[in-house]
Each structure stands twice: as C-alpha cells, then as structure tokens.
PDB file of N, CA, C and O in Angstrom:
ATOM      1  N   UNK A   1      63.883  46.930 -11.583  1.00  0.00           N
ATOM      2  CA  UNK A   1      62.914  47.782 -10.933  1.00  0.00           C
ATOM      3  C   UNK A   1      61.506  47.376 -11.385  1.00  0.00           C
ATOM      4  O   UNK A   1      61.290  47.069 -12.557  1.00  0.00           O
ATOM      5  N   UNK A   2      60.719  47.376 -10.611  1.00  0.00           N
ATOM      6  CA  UNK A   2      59.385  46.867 -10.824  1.00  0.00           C
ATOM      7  C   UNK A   2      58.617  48.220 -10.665  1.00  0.00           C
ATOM      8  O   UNK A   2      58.539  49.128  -9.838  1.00  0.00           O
ATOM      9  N   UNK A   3      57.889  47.757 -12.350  1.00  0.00           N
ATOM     10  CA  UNK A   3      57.105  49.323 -12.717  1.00  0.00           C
ATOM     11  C   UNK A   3      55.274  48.818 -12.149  1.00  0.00           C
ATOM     12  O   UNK A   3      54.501  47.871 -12.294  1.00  0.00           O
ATOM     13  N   UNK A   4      55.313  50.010 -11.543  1.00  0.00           N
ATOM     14  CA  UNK A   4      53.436  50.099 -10.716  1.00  0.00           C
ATOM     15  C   UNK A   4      52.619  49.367 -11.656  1.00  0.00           C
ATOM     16  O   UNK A   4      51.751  48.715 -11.077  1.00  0.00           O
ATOM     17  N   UNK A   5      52.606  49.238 -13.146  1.00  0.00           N
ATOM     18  CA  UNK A   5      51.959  48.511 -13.327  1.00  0.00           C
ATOM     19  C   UNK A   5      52.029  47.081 -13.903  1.00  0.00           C
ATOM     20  O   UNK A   5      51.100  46.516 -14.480  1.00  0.00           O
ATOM     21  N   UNK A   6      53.331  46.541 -13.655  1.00  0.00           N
ATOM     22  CA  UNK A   6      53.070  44.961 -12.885  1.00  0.00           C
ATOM     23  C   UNK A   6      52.511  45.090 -11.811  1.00  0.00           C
ATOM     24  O   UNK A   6      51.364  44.644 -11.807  1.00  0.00           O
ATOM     25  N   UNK A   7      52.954  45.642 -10.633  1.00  0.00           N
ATOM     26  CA  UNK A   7      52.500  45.431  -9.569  1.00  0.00           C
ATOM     27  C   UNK A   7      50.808  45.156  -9.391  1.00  0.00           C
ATOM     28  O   UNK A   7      50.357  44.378  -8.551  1.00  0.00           O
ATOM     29  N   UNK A   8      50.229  45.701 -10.049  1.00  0.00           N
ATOM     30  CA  UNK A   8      48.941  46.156 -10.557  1.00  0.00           C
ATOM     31  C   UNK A   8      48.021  44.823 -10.931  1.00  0.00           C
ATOM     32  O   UNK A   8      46.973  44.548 -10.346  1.00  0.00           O
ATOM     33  N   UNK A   9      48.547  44.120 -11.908  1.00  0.00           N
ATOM     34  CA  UNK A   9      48.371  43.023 -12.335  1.00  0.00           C
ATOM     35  C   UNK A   9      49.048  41.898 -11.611  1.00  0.00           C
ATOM     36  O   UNK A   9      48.700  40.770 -11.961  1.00  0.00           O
ATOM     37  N   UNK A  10      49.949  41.998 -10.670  1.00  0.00           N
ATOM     38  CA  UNK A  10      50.160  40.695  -9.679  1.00  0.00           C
ATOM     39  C   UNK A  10      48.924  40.737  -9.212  1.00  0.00           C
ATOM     40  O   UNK A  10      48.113  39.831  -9.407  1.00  0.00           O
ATOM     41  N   UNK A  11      48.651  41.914  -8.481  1.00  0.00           N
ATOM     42  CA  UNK A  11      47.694  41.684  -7.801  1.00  0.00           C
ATOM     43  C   UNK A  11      46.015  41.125  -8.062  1.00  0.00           C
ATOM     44  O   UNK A  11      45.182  40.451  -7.457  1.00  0.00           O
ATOM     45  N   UNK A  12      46.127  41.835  -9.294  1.00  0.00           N
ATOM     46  CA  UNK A  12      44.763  41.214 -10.351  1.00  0.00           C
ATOM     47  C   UNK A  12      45.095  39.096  -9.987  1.00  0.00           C
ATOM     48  O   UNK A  12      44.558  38.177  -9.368  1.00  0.00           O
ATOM     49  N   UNK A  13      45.978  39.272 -10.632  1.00  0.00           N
ATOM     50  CA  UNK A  13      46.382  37.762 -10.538  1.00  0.00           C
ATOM     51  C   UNK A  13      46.143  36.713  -9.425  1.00  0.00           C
ATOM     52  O   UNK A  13      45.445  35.707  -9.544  1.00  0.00           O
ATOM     53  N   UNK A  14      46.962  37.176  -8.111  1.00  0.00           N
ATOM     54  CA  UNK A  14      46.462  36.709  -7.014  1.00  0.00           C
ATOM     55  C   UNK A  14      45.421  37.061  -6.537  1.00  0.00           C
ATOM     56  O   UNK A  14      45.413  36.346  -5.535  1.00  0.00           O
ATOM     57  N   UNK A  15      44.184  37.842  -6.476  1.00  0.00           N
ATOM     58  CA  UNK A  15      43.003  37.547  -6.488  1.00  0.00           C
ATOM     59  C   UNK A  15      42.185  36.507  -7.216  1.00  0.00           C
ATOM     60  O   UNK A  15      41.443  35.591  -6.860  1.00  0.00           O
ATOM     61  N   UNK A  16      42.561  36.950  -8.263  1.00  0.00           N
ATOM     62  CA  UNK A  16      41.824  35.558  -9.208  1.00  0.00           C
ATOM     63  C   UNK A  16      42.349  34.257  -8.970  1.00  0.00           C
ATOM     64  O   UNK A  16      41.672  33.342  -9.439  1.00  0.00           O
ATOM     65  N   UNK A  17      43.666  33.862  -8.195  1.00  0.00           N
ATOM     66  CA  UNK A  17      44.224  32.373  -8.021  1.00  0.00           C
ATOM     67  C   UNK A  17      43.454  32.126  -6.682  1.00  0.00           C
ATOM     68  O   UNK A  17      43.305  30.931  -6.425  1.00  0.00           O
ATOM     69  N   UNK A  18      42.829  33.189  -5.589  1.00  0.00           N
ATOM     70  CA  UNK A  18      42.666  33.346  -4.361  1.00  0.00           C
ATOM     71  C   UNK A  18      41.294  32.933  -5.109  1.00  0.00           C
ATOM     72  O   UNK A  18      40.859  31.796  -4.923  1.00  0.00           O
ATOM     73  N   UNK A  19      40.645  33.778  -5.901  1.00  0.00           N
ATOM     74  CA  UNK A  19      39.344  33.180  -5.434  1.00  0.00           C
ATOM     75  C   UNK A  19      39.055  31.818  -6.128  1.00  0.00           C
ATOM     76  O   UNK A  19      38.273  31.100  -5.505  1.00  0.00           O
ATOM     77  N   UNK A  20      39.623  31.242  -7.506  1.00  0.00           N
ATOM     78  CA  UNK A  20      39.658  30.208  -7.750  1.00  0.00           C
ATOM     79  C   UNK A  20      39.569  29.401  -6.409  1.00  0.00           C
ATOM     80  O   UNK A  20      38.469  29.241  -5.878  1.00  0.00           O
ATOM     81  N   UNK A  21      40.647  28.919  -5.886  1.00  0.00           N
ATOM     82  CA  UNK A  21      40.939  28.768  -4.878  1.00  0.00           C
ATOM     83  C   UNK A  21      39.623  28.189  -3.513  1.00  0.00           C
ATOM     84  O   UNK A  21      39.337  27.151  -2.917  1.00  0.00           O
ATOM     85  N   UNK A  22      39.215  29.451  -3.562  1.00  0.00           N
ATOM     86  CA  UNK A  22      38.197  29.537  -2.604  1.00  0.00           C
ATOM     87  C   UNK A  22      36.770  28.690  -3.136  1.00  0.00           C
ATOM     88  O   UNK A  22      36.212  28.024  -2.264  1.00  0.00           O
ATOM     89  N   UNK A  23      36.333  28.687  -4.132  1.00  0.00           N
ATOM     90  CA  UNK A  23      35.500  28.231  -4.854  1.00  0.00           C
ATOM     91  C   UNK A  23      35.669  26.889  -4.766  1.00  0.00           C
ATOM     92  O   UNK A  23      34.592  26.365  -4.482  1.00  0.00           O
ATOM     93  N   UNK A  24      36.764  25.908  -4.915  1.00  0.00           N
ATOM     94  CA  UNK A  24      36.956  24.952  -4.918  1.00  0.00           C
ATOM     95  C   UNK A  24      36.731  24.443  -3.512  1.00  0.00           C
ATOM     96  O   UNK A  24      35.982  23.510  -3.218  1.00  0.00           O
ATOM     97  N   UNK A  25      37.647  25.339  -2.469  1.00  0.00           N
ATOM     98  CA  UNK A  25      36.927  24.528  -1.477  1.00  0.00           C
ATOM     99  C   UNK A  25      35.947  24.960  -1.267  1.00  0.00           C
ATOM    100  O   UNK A  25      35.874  24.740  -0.058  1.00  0.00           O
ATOM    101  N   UNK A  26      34.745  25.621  -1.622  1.00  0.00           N
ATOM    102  CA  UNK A  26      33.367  25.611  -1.016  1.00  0.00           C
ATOM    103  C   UNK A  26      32.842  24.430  -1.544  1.00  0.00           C
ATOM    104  O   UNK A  26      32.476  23.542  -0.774  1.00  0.00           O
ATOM    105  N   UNK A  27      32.728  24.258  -3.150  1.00  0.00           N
ATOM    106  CA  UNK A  27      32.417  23.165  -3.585  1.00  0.00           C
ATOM    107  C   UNK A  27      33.222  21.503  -2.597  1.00  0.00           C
ATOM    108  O   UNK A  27      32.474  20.784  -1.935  1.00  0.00           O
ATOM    109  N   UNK A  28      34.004  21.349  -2.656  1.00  0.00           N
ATOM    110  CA  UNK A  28      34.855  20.083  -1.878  1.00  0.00           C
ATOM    111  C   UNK A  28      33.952  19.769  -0.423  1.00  0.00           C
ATOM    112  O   UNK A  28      33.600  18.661  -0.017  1.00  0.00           O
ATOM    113  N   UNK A  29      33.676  21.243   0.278  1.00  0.00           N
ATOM    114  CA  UNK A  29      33.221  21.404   1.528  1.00  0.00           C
ATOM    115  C   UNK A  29      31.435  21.065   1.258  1.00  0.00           C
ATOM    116  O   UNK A  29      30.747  20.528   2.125  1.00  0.00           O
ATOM    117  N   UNK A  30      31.145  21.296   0.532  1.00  0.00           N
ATOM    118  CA  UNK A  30      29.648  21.305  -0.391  1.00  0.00           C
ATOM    119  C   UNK A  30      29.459  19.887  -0.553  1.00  0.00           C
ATOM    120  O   UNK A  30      28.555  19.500   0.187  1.00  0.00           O
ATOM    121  N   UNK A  31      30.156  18.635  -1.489  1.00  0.00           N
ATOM    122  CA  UNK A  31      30.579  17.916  -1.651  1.00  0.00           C
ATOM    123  C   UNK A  31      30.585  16.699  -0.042  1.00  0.00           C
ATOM    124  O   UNK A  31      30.049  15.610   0.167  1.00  0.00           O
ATOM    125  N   UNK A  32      31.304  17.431   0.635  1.00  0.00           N
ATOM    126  CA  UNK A  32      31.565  16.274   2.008  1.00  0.00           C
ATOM    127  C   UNK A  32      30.434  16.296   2.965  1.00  0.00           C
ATOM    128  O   UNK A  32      30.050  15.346   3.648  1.00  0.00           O
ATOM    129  N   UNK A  33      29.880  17.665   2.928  1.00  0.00           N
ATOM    130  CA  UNK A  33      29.006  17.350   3.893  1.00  0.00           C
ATOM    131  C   UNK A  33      27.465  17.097   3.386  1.00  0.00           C
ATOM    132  O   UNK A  33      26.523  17.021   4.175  1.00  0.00           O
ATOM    133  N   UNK A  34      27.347  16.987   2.080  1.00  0.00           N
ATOM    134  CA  UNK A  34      26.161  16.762   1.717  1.00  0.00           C
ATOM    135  C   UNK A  34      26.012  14.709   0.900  1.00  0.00           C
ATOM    136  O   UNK A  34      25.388  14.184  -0.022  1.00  0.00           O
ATOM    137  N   UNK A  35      27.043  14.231   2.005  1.00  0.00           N
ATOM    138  CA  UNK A  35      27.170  13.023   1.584  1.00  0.00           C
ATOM    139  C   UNK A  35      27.746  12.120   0.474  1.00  0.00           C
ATOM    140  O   UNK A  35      27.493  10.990   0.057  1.00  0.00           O
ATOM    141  N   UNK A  36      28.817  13.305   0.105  1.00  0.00           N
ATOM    142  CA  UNK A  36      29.504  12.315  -1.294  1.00  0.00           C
ATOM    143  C   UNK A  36      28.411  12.679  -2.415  1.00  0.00           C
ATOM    144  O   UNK A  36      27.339  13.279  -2.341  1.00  0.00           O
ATOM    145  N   UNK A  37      29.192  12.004  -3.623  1.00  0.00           N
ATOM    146  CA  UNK A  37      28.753  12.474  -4.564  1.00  0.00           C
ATOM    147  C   UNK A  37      28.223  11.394  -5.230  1.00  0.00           C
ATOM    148  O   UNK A  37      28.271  11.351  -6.460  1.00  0.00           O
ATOM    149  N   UNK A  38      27.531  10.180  -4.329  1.00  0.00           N
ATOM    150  CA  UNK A  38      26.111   9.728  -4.488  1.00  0.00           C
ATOM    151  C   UNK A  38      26.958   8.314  -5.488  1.00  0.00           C
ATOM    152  O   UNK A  38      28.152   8.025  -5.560  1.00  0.00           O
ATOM    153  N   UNK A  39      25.700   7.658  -6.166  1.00  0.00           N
ATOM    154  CA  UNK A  39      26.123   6.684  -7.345  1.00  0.00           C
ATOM    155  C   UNK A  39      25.875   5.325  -6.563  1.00  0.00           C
ATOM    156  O   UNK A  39      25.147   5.274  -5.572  1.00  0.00           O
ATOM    157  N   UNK A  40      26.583   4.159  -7.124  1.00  0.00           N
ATOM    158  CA  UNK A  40      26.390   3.225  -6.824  1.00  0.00           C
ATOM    159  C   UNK A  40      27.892   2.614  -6.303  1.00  0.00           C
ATOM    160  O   UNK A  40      28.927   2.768  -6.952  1.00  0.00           O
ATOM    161  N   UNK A  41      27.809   1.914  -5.044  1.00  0.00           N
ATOM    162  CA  UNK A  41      28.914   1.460  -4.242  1.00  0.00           C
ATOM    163  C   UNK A  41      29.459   0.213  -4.976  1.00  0.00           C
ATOM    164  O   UNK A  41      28.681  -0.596  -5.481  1.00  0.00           O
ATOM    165  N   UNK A  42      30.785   0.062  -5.029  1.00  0.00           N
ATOM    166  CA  UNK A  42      31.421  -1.882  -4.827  1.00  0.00           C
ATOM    167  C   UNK A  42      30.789  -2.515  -4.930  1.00  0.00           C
ATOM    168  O   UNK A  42      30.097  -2.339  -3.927  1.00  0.00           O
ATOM    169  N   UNK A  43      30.287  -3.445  -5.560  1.00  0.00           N
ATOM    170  CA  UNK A  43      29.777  -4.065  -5.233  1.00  0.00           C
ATOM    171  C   UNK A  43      27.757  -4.383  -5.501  1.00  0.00           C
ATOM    172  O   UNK A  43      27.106  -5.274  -6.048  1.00  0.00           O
ATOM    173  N   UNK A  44      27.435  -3.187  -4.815  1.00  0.00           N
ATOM    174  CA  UNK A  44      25.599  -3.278  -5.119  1.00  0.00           C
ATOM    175  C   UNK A  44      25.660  -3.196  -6.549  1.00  0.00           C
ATOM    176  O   UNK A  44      26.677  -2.971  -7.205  1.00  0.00           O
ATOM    177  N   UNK A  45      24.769  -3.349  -6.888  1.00  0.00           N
ATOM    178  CA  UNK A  45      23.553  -3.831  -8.221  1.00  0.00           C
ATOM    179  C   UNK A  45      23.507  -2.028  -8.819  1.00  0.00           C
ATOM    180  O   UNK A  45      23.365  -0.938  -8.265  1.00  0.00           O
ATOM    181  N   UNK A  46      23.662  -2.380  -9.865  1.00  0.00           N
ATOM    182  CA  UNK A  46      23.279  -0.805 -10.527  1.00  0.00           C
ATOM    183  C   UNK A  46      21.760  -0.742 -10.330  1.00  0.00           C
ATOM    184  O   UNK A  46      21.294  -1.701  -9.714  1.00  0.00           O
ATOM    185  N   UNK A  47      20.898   0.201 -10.733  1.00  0.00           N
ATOM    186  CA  UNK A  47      19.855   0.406 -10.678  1.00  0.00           C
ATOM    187  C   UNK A  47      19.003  -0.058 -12.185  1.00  0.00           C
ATOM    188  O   UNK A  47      19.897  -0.340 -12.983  1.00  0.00           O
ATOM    189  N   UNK A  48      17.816  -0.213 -12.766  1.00  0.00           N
ATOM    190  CA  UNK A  48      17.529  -0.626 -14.065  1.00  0.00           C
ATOM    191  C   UNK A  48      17.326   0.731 -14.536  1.00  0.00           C
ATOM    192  O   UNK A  48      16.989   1.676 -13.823  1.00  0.00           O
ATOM    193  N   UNK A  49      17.549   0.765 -15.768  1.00  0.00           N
ATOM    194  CA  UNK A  49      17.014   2.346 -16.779  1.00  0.00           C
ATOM    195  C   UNK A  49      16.873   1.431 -18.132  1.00  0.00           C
ATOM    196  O   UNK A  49      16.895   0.226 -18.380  1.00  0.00           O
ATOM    197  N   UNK A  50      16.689   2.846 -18.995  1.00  0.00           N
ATOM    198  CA  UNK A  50      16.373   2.823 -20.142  1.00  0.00           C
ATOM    199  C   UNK A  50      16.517   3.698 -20.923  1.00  0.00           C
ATOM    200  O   UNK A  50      15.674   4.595 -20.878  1.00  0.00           O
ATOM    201  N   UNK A  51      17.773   3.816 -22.086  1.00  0.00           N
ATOM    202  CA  UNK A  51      18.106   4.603 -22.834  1.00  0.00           C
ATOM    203  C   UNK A  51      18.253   4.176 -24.320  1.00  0.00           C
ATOM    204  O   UNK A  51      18.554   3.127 -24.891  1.00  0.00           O
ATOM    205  N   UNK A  52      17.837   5.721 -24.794  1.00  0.00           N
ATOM    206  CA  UNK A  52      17.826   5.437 -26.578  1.00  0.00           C
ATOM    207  C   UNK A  52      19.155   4.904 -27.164  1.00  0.00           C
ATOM    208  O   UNK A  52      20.201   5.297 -26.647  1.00  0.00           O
ATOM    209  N   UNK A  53      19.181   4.322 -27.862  1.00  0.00           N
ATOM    210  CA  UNK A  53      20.229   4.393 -28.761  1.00  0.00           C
ATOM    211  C   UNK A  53      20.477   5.561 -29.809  1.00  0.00           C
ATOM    212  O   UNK A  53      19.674   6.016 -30.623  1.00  0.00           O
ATOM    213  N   UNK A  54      21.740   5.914 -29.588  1.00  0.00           N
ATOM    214  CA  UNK A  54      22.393   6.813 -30.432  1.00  0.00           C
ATOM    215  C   UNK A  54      23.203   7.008 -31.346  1.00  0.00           C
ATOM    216  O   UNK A  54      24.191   7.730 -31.216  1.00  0.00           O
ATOM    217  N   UNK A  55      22.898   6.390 -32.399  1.00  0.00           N
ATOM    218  CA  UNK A  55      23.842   5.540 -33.307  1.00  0.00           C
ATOM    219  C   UNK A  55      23.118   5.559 -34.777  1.00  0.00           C
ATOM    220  O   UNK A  55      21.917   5.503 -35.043  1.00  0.00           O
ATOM    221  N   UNK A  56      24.349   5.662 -35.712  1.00  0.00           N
ATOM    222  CA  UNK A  56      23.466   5.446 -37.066  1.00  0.00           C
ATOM    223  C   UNK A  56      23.314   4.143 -37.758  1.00  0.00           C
ATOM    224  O   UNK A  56      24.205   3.812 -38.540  1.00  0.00           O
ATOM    225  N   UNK A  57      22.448   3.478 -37.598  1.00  0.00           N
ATOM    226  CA  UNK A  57      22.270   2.291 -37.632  1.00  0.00           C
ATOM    227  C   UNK A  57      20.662   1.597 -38.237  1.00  0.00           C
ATOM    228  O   UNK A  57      19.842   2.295 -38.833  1.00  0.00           O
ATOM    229  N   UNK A  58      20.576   0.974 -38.110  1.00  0.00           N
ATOM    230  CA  UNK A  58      19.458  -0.026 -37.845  1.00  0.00           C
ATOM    231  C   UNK A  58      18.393   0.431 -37.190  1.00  0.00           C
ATOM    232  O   UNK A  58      17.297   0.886 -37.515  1.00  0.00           O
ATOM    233  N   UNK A  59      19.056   0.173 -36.022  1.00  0.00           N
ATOM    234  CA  UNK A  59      18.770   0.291 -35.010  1.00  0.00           C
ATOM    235  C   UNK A  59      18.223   1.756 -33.807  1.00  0.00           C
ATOM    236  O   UNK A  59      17.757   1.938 -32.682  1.00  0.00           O
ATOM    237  N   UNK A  60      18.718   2.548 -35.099  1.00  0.00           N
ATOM    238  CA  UNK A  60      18.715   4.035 -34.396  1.00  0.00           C
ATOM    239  C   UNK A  60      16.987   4.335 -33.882  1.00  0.00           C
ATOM    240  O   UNK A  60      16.005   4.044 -34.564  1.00  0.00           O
ATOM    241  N   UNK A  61      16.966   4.952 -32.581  1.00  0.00           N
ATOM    242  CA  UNK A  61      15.578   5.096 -32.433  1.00  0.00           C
ATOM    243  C   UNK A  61      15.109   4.360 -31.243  1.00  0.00           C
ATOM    244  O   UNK A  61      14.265   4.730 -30.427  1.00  0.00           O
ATOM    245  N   UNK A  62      15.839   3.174 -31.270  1.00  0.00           N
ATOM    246  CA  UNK A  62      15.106   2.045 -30.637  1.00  0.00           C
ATOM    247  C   UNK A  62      15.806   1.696 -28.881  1.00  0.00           C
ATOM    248  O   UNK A  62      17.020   1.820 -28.718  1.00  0.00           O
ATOM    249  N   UNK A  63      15.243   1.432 -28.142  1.00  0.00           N
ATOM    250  CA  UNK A  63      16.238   1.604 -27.208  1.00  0.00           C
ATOM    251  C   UNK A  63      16.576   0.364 -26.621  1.00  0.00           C
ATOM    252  O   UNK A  63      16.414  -0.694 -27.228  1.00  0.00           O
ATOM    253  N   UNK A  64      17.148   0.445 -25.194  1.00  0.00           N
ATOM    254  CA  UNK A  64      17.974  -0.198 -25.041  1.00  0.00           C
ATOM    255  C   UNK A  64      18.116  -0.275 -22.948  1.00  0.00           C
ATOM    256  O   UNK A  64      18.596   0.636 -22.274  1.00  0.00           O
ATOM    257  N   UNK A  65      17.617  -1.440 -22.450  1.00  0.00           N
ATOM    258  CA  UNK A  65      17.382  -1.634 -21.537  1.00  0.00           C
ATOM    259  C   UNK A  65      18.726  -2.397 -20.555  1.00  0.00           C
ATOM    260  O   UNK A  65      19.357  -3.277 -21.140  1.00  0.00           O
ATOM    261  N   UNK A  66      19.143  -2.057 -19.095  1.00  0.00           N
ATOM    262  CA  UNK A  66      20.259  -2.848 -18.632  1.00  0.00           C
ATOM    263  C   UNK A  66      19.752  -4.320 -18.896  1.00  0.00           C
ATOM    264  O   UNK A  66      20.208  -5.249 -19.563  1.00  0.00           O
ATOM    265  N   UNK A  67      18.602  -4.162 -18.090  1.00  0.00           N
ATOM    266  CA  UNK A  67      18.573  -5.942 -17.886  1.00  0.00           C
ATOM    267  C   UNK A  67      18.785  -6.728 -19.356  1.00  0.00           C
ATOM    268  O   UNK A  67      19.113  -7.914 -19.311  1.00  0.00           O
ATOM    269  N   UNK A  68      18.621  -6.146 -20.522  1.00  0.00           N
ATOM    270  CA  UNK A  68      19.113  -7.052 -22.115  1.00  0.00           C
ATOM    271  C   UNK A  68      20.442  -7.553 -21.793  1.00  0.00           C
ATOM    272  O   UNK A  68      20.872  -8.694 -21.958  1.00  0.00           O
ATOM    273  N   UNK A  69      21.054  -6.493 -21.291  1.00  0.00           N
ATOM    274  CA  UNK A  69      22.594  -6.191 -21.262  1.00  0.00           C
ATOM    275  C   UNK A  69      23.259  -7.371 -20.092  1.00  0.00           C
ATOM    276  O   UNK A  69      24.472  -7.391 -19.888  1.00  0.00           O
ATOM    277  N   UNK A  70      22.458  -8.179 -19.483  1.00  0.00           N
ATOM    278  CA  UNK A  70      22.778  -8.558 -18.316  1.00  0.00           C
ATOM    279  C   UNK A  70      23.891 -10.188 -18.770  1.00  0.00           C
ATOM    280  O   UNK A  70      23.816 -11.152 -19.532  1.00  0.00           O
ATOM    281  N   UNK A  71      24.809  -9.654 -17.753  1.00  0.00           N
ATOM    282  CA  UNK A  71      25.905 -10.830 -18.309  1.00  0.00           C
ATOM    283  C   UNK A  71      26.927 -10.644 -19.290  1.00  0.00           C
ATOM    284  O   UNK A  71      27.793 -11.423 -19.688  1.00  0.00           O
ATOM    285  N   UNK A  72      26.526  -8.839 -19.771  1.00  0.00           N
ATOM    286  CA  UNK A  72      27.819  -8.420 -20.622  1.00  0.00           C
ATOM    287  C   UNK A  72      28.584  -7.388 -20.042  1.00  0.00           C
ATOM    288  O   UNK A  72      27.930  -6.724 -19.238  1.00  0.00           O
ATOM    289  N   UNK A  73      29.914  -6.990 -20.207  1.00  0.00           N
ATOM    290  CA  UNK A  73      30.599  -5.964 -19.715  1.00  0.00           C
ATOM    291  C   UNK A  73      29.961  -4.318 -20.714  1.00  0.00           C
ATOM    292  O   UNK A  73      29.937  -3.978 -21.897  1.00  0.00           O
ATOM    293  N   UNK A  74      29.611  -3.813 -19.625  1.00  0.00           N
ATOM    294  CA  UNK A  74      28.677  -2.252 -19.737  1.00  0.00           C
ATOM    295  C   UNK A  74      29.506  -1.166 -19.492  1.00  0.00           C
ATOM    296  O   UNK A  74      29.632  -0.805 -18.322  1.00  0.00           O
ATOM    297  N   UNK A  75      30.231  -0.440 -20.579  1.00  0.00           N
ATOM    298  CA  UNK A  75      30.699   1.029 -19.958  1.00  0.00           C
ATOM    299  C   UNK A  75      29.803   2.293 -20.402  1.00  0.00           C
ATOM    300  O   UNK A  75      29.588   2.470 -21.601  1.00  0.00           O
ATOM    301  N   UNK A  76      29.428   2.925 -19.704  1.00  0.00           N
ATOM    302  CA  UNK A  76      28.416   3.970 -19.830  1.00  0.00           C
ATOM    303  C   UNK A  76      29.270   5.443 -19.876  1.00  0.00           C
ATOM    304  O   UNK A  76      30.241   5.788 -19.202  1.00  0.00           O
ATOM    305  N   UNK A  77      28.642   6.062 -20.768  1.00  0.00           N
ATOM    306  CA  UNK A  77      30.428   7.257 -20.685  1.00  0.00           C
ATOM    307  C   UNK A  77      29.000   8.517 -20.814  1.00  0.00           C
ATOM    308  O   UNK A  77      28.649   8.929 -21.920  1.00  0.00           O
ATOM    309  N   UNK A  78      28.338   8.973 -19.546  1.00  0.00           N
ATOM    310  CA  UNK A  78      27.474  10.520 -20.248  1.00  0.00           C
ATOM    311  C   UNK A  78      28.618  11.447 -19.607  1.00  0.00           C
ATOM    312  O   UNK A  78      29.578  11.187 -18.882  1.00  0.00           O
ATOM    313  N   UNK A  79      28.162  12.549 -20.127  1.00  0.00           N
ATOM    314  CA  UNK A  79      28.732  13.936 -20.575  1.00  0.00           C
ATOM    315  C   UNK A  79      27.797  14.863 -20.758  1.00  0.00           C
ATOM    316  O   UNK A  79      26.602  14.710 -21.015  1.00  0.00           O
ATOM    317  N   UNK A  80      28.283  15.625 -20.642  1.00  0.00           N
ATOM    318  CA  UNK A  80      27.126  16.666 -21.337  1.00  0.00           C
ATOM    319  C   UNK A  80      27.655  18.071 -21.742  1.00  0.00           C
ATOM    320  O   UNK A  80      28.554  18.551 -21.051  1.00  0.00           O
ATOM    321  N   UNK A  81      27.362  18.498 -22.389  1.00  0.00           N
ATOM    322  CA  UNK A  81      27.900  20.133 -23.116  1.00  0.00           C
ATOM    323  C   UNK A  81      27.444  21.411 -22.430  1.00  0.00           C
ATOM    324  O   UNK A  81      27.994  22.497 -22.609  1.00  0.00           O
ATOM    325  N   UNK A  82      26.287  21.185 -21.543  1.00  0.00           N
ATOM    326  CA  UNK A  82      25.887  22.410 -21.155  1.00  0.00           C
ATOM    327  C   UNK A  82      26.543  22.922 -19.735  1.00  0.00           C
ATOM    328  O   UNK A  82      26.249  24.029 -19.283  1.00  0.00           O
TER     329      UNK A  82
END
C-alpha cells in the first residue's frame, strides 16, 4: 500500500526530473540556434594570444605567447571554478 506521503515526494521528484529536463533543452535549443558553440574549426589556424605562466618556477610571472610555441604539440586545458 502506498502511504500519501510517498506519493507526495514522487511527485516532488518528477517535477524536479521534469524541470531538469526542460532546462537542458532550452539551453541545447539556445545552443543551435545561436550558431554552435563557436571556437575554431578542422583545420583553420588558432587565433594568437597571450598567457601568463602558472607555474612555480623560474619562470613564474613571465608569459607565454602561441607563436613561441609554433611547431610544438599545444594542449590548452581552461576551467574555471566560478
């Protein structure tokens, strides 16, 4: 026998899977029609930047340009916490 208050909390439940749910595709739908989610294609040329080094080193402080880098294999890993 199913006591009223499971029932109670299914329902809590499937709302919250429903709106999960829903959120995702707004974002996906957000996502497709505002052209992909951008970057650099197959193929083209990355763009040039310039970032610090982050490291305890020597070197710390000092930065660090693609074009130095040119002719070596580059994996770039950002993230961010916020």
């Amino acid at each position: 026998m199913v006591r009223p208050n499971d029932k109670k909390n299914n329902w809590v439940t499937y709302l919250l899977i429903a709106g999960v749910v829903a959120l995702i595709g707004v974002n996906i739908a957000y996502v497709v029609s505002s052209g992909g989610l951008g970057g650099v294609a197959e193929g083209e040329e990355a763009p040039g930047f310039t970032l610090p080094l982050l490291q305890a080193s020597a070197a710390f402080g000092k930065e660090v340009s693609l074009a130095k880098l040119e002719g070596k294999v580059v994996l770039l890993e950002f993230w961010s916490t916020s």
